[in-house]
C-alpha positions in Angstrom: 46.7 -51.5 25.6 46.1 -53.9 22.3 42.7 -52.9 22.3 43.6 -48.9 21.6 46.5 -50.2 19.2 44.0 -52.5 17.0 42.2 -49.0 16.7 44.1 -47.6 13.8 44.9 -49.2 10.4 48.4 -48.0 10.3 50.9 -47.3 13.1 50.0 -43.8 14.4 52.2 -41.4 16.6 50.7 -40.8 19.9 51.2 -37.4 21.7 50.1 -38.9 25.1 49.7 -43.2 26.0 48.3 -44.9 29.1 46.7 -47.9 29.1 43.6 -46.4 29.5 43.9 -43.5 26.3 45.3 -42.2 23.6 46.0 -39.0 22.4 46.9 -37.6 18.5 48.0 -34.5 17.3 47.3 -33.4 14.0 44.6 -32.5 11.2 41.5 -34.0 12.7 40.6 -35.2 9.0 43.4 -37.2 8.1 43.7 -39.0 11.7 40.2 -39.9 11.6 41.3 -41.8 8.6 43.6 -44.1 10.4 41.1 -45.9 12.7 39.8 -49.4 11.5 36.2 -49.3 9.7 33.4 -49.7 12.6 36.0 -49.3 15.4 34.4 -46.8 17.8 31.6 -47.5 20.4 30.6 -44.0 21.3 31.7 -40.4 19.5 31.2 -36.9 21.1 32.2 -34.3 19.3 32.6 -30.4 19.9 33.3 -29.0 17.0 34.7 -25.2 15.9 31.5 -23.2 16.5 33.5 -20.4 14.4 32.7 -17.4 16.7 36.4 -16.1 16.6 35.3 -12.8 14.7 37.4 -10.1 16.7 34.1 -9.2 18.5 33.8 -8.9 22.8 32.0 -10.8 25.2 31.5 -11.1 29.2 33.3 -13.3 31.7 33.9 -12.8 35.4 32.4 -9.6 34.9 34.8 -8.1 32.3 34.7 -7.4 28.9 36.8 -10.2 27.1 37.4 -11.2 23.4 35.0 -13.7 21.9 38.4 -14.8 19.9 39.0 -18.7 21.0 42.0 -19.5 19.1 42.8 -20.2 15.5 41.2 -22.8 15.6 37.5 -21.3 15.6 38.7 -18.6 13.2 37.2 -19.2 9.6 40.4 -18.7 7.8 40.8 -18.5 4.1 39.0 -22.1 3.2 35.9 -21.2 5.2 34.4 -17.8 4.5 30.6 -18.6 4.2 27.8 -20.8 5.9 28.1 -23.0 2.7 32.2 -23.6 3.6 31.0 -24.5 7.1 28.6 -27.0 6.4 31.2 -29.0 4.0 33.6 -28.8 7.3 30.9 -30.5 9.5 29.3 -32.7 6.6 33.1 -34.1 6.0 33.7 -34.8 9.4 30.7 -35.8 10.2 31.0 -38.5 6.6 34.6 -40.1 8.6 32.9 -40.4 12.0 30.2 -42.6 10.8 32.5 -45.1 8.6 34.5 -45.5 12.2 31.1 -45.9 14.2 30.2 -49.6 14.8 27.0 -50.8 13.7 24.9 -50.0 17.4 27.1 -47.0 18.0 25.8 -43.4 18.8 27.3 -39.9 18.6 27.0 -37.0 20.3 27.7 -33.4 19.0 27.6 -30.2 21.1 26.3 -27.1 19.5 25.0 -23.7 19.5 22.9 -21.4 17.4 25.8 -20.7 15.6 26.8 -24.1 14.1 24.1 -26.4 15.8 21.1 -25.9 12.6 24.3 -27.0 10.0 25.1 -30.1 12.2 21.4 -31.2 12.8 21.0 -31.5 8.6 24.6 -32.6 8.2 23.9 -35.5 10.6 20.8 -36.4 8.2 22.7 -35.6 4.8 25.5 -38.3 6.0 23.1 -41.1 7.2 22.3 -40.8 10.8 19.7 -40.9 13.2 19.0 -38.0 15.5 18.0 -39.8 18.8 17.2 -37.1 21.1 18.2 -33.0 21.0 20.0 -32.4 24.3 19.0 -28.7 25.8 21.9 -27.8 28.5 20.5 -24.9 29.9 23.4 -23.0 32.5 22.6 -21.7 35.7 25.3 -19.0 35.4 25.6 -17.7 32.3 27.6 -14.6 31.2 25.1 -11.7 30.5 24.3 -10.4 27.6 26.3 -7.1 27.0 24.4 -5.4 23.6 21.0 -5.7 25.5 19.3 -6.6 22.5 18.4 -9.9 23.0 17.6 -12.3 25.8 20.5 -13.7 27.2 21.9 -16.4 25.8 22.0 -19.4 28.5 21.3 -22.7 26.6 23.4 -25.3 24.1 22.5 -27.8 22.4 23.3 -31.6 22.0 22.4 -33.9 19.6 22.5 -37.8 19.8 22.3 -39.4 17.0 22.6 -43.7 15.6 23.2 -44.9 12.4 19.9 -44.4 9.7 20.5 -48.4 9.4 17.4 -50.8 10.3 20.3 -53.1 11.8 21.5 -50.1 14.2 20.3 -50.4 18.0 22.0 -48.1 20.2 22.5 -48.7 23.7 21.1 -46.2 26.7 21.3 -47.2 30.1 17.6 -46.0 30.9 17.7 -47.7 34.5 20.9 -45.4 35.3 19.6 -42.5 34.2 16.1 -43.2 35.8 18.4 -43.7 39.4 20.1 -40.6 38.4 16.6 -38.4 38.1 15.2 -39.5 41.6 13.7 -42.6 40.3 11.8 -40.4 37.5 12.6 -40.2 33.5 15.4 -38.6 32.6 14.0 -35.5 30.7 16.5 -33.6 27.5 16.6 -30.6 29.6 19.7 -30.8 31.7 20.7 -27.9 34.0 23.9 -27.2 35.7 26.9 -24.4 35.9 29.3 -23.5 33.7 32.2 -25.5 34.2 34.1 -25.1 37.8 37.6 -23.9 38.5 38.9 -26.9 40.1 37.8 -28.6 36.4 40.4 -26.5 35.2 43.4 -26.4 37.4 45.7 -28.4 34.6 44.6 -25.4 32.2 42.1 -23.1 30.4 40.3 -23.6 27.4 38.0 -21.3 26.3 35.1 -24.1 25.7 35.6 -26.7 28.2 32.5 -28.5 29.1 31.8 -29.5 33.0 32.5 -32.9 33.7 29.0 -33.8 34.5 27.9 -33.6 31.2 30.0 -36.1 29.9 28.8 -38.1 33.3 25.7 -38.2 31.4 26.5 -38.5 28.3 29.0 -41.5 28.7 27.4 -43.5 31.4 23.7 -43.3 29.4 25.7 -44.9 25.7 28.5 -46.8 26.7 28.9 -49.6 28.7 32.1 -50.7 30.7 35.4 -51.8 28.5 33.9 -50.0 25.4 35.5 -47.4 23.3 35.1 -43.2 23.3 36.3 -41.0 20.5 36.7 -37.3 20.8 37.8 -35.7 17.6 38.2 -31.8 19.4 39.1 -33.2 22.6 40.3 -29.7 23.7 40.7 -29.7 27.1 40.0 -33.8 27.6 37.2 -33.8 29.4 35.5 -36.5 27.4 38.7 -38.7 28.0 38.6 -37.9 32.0 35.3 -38.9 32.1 35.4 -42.3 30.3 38.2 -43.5 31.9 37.1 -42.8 35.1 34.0 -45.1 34.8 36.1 -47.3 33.1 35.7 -47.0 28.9 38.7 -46.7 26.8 39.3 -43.5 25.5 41.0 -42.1 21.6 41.1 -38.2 21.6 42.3 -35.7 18.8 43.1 -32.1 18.7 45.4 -29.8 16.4 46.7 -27.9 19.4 49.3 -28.8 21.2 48.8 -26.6 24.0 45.1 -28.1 24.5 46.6 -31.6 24.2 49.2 -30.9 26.9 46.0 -30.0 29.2 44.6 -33.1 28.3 47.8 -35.5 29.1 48.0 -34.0 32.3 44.1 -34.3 33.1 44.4 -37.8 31.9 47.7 -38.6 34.0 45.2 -37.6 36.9 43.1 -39.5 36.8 45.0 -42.6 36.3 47.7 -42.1 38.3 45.5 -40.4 41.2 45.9 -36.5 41.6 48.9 -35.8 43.7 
């Protein structure tokens, strides 16, 4: 449990504790303050894509509201693309001063927000290592008809810009994993799958075997994971269950009571 405590330069609150994770509630920004300079092994990050513009969308066949919360709303201190770059610039700026030295970050993206973070990762000093194409087998359709269905996101891994930065991948894994082949940056799967979300909905959860991935290819055992919009805590499920320690913030408390129970899950075993 010391090593999650030495995390922060101040005594913190924590919604949710196990010895395993941690989980804050509050303005991503000023908790991402409170961790220790070059504290964090690994970051993945799934930031507001902004989409929540009153307009409809598909799922399970019905006609739904594209709305996720108010969250992904623009509100009255972001009204233009300029507004959200500055939101993932700023964020991006605090990840990086908690990032060690061979440390890498992830950040999950679509069309909509992905082409902002991509230069914002450059503009604040990093390193994009490979671009991530998660194409879905079972995506909703495309209800305008006047475009190709959108089926694909993408994710970015990035290091440090710094000569002295050498992030670790786990290339013989992910070899194993791929049938004794390279591991190609086109990953395909399903949406995420109901039993993934028996503790709760959110409306952008990522399936599990993403972060399966994701974790196990930058992180070794006994090493830190950061989520900054941990929504749901998949992120957190994931590391803990191969054995990394896990720090996760979101500013809603319904989203973060998903999370503790996910978490108490997987430590406790699910009943």
């Amino acid at each position: 449990m010391e090593k999650l405590d030495e995390l922060f330069r101040d005594k913190v609150e924590y919604y949710y504790e196990n010895p395993m994770a941690r989980l804050l509630h509050g303005d991503t920004f000023e908790l991402l303050t409170k961790f220790q300079p070059e504290s964090v092994d690994m970051i993945f990050a799934d930031p507001p894509y902004f989409l929540s513009n009153d307009g409809i969308s598909c799922k399970g066949g019905k006609m739904v509201s594209v709305n996720k919360g108010n969250w992904d709303k623009l509100g009255s201190a972001v009204t233009s693309f300029e507004d959200k770059h500055d939101f993932n610039r700023k964020w991006l700026r605090l990840c990086k001063t908690i990032l060690k030295t061979n440390g890498s970050i992830w950040v999950s993206g679509t069309l909509h927000n992905i082409y902002s973070i991509g230069m914002a990762l450059e503009q604040e000093g990093f390193k994009i290592i490979n671009n991530i194409t998660w194409q879905k087998t079972n995506p909703p359709p495309n209800l305008a008809c006047r475009c190709f269905t959108h089926s694909t996101e993408t994710i970015l891994w990035a290091q440090k810009a710094d000569k002295k930065s050498r992030h670790y991948f786990n290339y013989k894994l992910m070899k194993e994993l791929n049938g004794g082949k390279q591991m190609k940056d086109v990953w395909t799967g399903s949406l995420t799958k109901p039993s993934e979300k028996a503790a709760g909905k959110h409306p952008t959860q990522k399936p599990e075997y993403l972060l399966e991935k994701i974790v196990q290819a930058s992180t070794q055992a006994g090493e830190i994971v950061l989520d900054p919009f941990c929504g749901s805590g998949t992120t957190g499920v994931v590391a803990n269950r191969y054995g990394r320690y896990f720090a996760g913030i979101d500013n809603e408390a319904e989203y973060l009571s998903i999370s503790k129970k996910r978490l108490e899950w997987e430590f406790n075993g699910k009943a």
